[in-house]
C-alpha positions in Angstrom: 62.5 -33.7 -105.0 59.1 -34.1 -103.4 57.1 -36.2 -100.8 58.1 -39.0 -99.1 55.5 -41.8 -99.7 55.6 -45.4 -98.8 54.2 -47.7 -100.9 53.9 -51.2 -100.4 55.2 -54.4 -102.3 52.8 -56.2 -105.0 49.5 -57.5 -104.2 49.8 -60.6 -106.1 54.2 -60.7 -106.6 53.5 -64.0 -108.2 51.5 -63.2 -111.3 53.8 -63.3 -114.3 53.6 -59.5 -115.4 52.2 -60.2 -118.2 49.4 -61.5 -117.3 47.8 -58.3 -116.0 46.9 -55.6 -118.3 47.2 -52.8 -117.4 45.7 -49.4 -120.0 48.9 -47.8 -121.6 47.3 -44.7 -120.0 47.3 -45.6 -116.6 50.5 -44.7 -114.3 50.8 -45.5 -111.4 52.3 -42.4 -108.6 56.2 -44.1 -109.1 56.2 -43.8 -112.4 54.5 -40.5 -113.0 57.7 -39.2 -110.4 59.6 -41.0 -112.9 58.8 -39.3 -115.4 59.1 -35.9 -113.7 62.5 -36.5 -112.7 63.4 -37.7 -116.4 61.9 -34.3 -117.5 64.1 -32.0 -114.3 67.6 -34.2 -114.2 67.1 -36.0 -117.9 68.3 -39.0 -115.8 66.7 -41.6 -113.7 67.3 -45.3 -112.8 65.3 -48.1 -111.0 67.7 -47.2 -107.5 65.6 -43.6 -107.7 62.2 -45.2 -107.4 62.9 -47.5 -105.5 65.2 -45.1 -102.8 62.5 -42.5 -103.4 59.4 -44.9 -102.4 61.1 -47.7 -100.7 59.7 -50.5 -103.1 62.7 -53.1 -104.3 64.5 -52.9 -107.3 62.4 -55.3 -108.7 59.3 -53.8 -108.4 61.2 -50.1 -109.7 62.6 -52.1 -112.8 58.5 -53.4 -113.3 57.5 -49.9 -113.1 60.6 -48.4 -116.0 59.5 -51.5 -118.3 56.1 -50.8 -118.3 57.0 -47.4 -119.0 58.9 -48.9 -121.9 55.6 -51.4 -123.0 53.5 -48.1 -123.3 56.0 -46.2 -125.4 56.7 -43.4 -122.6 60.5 -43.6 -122.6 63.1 -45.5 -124.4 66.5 -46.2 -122.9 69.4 -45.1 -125.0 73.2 -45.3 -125.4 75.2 -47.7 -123.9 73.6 -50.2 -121.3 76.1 -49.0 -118.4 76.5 -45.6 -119.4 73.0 -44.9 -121.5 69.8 -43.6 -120.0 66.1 -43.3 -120.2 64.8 -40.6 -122.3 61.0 -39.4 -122.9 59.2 -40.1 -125.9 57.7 -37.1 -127.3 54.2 -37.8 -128.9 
């Protein structure tokens, strides 16, 4: 799907995430991938980023919600069988 690239845990893991803000413009390189594999398979899940990039599933689930936050993709259907779609606009 493309490069390999390890990328390293949190600087801080123990700031409450909404502490930092962070522009609704700004993405970081996992979840502009995300986003390209929403836009190829039309499905994605935290596992993908974090298999793809080796980050936890904590960190991948950090990345989706923020994705969320700045109105990028929504997550429809059911929660075990739904998925993540891109928000046109």
């Amino acid at each position: 799907m493309g490069r390999r690239v390890s990328v390293s845990e949190e600087v801080i893991p123990d700031v409450p995430i909404n502490v930092i803000d962070v522009p609704i413009n700004f993405l970081n390189e996992r979840q502009g991938w995300f986003l390209i594999l929403l836009q190829h398979m039309n499905e994605g899940r935290a596992e993908h980023i974090a298999g793809e990039f080796g980050v936890s599933l904590k960190t991948a689930r950090r990345d989706i919600e923020k994705l969320k936050e700045a109105g990028k993709i929504r997550f429809v259907g059911a929660k075990k069988t739904g998925r993540y779609e891109i928000i046109e606009g």
